[in-house]
C-alpha positions as CSV (number, residue, x, y, z in Angstrom):
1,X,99.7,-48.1,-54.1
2,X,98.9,-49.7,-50.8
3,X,97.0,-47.3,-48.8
4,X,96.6,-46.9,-45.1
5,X,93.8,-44.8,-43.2
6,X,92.9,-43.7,-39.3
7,X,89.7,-44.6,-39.4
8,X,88.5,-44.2,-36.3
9,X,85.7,-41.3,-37.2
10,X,84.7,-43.1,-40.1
11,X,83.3,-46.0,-38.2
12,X,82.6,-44.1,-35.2
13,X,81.5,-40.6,-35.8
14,X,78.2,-39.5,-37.4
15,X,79.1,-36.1,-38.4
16,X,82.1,-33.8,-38.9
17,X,85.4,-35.9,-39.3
18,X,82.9,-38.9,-39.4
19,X,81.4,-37.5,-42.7
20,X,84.7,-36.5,-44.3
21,X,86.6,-39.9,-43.7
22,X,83.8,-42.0,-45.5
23,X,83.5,-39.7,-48.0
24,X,86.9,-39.7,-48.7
25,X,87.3,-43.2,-48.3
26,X,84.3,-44.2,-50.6
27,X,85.4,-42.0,-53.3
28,X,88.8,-43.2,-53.4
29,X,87.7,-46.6,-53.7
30,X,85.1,-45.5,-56.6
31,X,87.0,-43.4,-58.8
32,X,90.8,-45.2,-58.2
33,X,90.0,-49.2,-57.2
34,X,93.2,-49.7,-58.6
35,X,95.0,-49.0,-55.2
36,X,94.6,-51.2,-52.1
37,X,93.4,-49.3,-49.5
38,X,93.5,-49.8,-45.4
39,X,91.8,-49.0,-42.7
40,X,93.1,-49.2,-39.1
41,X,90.5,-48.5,-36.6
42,X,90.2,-49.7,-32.3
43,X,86.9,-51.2,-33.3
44,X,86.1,-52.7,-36.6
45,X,82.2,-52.6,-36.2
46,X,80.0,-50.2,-37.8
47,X,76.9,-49.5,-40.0
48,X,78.0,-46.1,-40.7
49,X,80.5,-47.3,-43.5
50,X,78.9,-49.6,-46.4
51,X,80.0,-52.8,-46.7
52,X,81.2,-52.7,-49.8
53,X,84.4,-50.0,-48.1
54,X,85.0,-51.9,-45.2
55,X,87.7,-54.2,-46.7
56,X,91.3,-54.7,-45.3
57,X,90.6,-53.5,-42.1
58,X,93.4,-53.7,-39.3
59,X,92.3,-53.5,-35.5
60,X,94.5,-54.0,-32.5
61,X,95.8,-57.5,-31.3
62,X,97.0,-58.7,-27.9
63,X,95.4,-54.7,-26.8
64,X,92.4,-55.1,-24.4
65,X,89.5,-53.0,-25.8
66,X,89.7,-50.6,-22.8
67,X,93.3,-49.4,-23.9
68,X,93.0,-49.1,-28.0
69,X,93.1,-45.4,-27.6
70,X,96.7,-46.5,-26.5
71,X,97.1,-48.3,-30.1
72,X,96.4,-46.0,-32.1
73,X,98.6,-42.7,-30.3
74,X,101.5,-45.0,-29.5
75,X,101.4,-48.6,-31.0
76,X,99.7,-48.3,-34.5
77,X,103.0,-47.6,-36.5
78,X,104.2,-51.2,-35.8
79,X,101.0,-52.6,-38.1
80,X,101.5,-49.8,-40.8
81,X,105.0,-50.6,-40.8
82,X,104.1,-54.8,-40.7
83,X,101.5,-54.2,-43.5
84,X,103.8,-52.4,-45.6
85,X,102.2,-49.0,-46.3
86,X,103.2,-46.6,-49.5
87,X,101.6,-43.9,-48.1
88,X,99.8,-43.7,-44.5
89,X,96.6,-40.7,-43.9
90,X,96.0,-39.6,-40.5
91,X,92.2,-38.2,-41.7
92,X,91.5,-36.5,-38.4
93,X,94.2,-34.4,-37.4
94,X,96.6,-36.8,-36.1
95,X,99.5,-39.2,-36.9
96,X,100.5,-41.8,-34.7
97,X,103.8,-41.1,-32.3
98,X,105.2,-43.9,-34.0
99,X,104.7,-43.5,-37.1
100,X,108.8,-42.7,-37.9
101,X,108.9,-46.5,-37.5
102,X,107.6,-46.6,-40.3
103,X,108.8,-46.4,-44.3
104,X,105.1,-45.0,-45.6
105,X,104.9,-41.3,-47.1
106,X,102.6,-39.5,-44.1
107,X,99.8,-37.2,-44.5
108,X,98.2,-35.6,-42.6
109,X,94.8,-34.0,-43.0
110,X,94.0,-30.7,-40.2
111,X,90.4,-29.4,-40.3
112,X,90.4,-26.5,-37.5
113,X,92.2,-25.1,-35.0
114,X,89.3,-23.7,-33.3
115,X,90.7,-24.7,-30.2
116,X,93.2,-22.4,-30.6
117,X,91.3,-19.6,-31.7
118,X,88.3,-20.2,-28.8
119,X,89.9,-21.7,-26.0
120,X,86.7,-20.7,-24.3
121,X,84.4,-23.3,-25.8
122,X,87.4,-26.0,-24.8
123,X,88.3,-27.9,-21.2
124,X,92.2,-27.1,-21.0
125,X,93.3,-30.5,-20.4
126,X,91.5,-30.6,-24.2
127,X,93.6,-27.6,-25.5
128,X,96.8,-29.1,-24.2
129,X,96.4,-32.6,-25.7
130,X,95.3,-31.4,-29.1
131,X,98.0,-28.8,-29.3
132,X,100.5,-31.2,-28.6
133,X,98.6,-34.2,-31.4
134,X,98.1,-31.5,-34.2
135,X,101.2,-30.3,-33.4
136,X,103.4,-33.1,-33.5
137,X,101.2,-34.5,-36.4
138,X,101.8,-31.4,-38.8
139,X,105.3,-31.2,-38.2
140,X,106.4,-35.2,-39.0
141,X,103.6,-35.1,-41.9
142,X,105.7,-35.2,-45.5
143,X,102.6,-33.2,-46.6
144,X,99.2,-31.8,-44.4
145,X,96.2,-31.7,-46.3
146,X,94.3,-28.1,-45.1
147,X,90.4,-28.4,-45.6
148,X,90.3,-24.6,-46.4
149,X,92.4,-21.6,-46.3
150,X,91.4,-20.3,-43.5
151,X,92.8,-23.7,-42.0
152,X,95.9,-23.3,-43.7
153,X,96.1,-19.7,-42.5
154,X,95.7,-20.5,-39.6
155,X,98.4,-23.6,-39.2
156,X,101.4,-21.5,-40.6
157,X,100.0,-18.9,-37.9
158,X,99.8,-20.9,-34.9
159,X,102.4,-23.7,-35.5
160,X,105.1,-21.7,-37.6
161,X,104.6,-24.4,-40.8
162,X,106.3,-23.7,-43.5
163,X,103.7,-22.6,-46.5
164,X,104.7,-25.2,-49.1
165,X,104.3,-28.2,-47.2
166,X,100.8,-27.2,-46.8
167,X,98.0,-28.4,-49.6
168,X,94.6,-26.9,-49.6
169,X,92.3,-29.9,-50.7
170,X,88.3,-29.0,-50.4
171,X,85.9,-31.7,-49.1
172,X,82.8,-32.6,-50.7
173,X,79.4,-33.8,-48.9
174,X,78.0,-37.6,-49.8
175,X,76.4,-37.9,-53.3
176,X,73.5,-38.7,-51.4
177,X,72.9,-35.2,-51.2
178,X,73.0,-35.0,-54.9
179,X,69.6,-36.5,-55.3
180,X,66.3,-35.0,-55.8
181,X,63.6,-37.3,-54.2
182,X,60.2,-37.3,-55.4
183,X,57.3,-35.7,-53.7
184,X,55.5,-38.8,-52.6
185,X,58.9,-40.3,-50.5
186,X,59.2,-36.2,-49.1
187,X,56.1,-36.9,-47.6
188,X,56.6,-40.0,-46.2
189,X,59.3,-38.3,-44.2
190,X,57.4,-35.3,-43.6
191,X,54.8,-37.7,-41.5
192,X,57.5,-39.6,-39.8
193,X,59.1,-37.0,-38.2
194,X,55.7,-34.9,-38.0
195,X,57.4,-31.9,-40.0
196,X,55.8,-28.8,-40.3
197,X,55.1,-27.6,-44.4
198,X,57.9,-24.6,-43.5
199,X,60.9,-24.7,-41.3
200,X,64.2,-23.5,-40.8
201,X,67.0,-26.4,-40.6
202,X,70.3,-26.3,-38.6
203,X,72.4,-29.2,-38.9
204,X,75.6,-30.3,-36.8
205,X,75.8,-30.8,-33.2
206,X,73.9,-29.1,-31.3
207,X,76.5,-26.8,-29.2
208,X,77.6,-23.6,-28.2
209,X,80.1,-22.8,-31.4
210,X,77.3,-23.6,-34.0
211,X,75.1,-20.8,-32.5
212,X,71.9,-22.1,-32.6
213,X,70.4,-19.5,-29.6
214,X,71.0,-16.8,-32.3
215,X,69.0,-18.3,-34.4
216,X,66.0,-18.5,-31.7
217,X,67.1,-14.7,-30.4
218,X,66.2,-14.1,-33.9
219,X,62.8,-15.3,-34.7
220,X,62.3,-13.9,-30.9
221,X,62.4,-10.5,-32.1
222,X,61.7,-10.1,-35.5
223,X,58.4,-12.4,-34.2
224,X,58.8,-15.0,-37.0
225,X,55.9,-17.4,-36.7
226,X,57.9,-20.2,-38.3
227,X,59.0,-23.7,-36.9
228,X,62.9,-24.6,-36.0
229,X,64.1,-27.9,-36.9
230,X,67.6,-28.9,-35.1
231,X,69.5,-31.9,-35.9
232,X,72.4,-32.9,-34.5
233,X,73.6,-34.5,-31.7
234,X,72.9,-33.0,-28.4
235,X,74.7,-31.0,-25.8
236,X,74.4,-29.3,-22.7
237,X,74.2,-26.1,-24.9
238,X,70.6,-27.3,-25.8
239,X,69.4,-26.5,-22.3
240,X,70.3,-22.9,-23.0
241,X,68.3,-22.8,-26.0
242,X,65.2,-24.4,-24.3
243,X,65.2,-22.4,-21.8
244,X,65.4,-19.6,-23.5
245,X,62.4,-20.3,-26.0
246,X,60.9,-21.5,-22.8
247,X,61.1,-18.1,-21.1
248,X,60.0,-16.5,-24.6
249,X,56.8,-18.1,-25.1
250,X,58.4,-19.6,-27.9
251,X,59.0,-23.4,-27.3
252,X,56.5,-25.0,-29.8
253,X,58.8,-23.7,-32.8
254,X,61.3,-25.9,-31.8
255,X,61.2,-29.2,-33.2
256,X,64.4,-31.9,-32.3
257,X,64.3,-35.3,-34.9
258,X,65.9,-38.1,-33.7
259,X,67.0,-41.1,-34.9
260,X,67.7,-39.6,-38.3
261,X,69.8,-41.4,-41.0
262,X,71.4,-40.2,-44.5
263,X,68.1,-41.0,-46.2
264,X,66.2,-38.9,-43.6
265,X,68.9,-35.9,-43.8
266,X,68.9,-35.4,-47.4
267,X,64.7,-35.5,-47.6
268,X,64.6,-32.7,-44.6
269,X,66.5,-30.2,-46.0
270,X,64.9,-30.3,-49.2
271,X,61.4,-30.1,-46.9
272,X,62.9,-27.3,-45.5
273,X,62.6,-23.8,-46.6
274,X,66.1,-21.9,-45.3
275,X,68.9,-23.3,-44.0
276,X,70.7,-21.7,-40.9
277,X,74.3,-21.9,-40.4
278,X,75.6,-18.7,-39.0
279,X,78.2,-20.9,-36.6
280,X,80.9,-18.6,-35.1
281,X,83.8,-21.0,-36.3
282,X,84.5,-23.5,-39.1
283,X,87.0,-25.8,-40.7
284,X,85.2,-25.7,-43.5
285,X,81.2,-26.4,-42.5
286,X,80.0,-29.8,-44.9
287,X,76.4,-28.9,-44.1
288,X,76.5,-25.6,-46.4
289,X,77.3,-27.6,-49.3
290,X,74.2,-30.0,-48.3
291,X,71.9,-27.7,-48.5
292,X,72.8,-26.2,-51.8
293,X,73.3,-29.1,-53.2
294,X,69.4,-30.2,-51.5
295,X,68.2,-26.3,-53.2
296,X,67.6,-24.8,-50.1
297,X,69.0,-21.1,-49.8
298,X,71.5,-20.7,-47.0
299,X,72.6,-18.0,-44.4
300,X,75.7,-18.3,-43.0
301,X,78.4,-16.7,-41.3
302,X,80.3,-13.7,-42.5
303,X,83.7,-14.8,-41.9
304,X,85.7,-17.9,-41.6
305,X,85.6,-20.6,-44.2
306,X,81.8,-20.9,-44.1
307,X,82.6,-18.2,-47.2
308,X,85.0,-20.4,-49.1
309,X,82.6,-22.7,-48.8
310,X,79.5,-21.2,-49.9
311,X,80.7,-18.9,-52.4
312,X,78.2,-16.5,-53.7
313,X,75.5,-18.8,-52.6
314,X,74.3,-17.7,-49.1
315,X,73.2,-14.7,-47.6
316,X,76.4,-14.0,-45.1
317,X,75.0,-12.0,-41.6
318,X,77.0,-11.3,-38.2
319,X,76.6,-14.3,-36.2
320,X,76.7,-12.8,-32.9
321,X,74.4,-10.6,-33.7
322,X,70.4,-12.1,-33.7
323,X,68.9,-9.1,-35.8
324,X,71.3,-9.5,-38.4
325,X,70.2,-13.2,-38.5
326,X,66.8,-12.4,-38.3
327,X,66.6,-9.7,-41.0
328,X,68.6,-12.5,-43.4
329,X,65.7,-14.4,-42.7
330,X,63.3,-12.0,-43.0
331,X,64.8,-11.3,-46.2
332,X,64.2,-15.5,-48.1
333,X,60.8,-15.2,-46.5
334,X,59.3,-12.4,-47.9
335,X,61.5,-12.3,-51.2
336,X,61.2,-15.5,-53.9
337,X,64.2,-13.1,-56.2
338,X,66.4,-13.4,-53.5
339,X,65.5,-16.9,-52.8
340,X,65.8,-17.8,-56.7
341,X,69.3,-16.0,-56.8
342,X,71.1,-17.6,-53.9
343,X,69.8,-21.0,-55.0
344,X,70.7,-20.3,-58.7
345,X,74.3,-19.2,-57.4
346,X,74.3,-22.0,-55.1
347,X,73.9,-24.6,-57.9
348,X,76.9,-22.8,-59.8
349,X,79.2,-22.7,-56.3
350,X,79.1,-26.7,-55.6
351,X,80.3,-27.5,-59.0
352,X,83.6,-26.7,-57.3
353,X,83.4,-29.5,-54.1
354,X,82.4,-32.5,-56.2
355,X,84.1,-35.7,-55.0
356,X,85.8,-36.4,-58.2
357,X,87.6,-33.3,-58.0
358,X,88.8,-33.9,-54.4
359,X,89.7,-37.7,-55.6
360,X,92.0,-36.4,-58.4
361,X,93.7,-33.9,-55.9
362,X,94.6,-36.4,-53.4
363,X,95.8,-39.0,-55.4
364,X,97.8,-36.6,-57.1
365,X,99.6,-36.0,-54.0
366,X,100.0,-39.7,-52.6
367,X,101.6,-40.1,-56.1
368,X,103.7,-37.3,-55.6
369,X,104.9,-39.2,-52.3
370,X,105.3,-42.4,-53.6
């Protein structure tokens, strides 16, 4: 099959629909090289994707640079269409208006509507522009791919979609997260990034809907005398949780990284001694399966698809409320049976995301198209 992809996150985005579209692209091409896959994107340069995936790669001609945004909404079903596509994947929760032009099976993949659900934490010139792409996208998709069922839920809920043309596929997290590193290379990036021996790790950007001043609230006032590592890329939300710790005499727990790469990620959070994810709302949340695939017991939110995705492995709290974050980590701190359990659990739970498995499900579907 001759396979297209928007790949726009995967060579541009770090995290999020960055992370799914090379993970979905390098397992495709590992476990099914038989195909021939493509990937339109407005700017072909990258060191996020290896080499060895960045082969048939279509970018706009005769477009200046400025207007490639243009291409990709309006223009880039005249290349699918001229490169003869069996099947076409908008990864990130959009199909081109075009894309009728064309004769290639579409799919469409949605993560979220959280813009729906919290218009709050959303400009409304945003809300309007990704109702109308999701929109649009889901209902001249052949088939839309839903990360989880609480996306799926929410798609037949908010865009009347009829249930069968909806496909729940679970994502995976790299393989890199897989590996166990040995102690001598855990402490070279211990001392690079001047780590403390115990910390609590967030990861994912660093805003308002990840909830990260929770977090703070809660080692506020359960007076946890333990360090707060943050990675992710930063927001104006950061300011809030600064100040905060600021006004709380509680600033030198906080320690931001920078400058961290795949390598760096995977040996943090197996430094780390609880990861913290209670974010108020998901598409599915990648950085659960991280950590239990790194060992690290989770706590995470109590609904939404953070629970699909980490099963029976995570202690699930309230996230808007700090003392029922803080007694969940109250709770890994002062008991090793818990900690053993969730991790044990954890171990069992990720079986279920492994690339191979999301691979087989996928293809199954573009054959089922083609």
């Amino acid at each position: 099959m001759r396979i297209g992809f928007d790949a726009k996150r995967a060579f541009l985005n770090k995290s999020g629909l960055g992370n799914y579209s090379r993970d979905l692209i390098r397992s495709l091409h590992n476990y099914y090289p038989e195909n021939d896959y493509f990937l339109f994107t407005p700017k072909p340069e990258t060191n996020l994707l290896e080499p060895e995936y960045r082969k048939n790669i279509i970018t706009p001609s005769g477009i200046n640079k400025n207007f490639s945004s243009l291409w990709r909404s309006f223009k880039m079903g005249n290349d699918i269409e001229k490169c003869k596509m069996d099947i076409y994947h908008g990864l990130s929760n959009e199909l081109p208006r075009n894309i009728n032009k064309t004769k290639a099976a579409k799919i469409v993949t949605i993560h979220d509507l959280i813009f729906i659900k919290y218009p709050q934490l959303y400009k409304a010139t945003d809300r309007l522009i990704y109702k109308i792409k999701f929109k649009n996208s889901c209902i001249e998709a052949d088939k839309i791919i839903a990360i989880s069922e609480q996306t799926k839920a929410d798609i037949i809920r908010y865009f009347k979609i009829p249930e069968n043309k909806i496909s729940v596929i679970y994502q995976g997290c790299n393989p890199i997260f897989y590996e166990k590193v040995n102690k001598e290379s855990l402490e070279k990036t211990k001392k690079k990034f001047s780590l403390p021996d115990n910390f609590i790790l967030t990861v994912g950007t660093i805003e308002q809907r990840k909830n990260a001043l929770n977090v703070v609230k809660a080692l506020y006032y359960y007076n946890l005398d333990i360090p707060y590592v943050l990675i992710g890329r930063k927001t104006s939300y950061l300011k809030k949780i600064l100040k905060y710790a600021s006004e709380h005499n509680i600033s030198k727990q906080i320690i931001i990284p920078e400058n961290i790469n795949n390598e760096n990620l995977r040996d943090i959070y197996q430094l780390s001694s609880i990861f913290a994810y209670p974010s108020i709302y998901e598409g599915f949340g990648i950085p659960v399966l991280e950590a239990q695939n790194s060992g690290i017991p989770v706590i995470t939110s109590e609904y939404g698809s953070t629970v699909e995705a980490a099963g029976k492995g995570a202690l699930l709290v309230n996230p808007l409320d700090p003392k029922s974050i803080g007694s969940a980590i109250k709770e890994l701190l002062e008991n090793s049976e818990t900690r053993k359990n969730l991790i044990d659990k954890a171990y069992e739970n990720v079986k279920k995301f492994r690339q191979e498995e999301m691979s087989d499900k996928i293809i199954k579907l573009y054959e089922s198209l083609n």
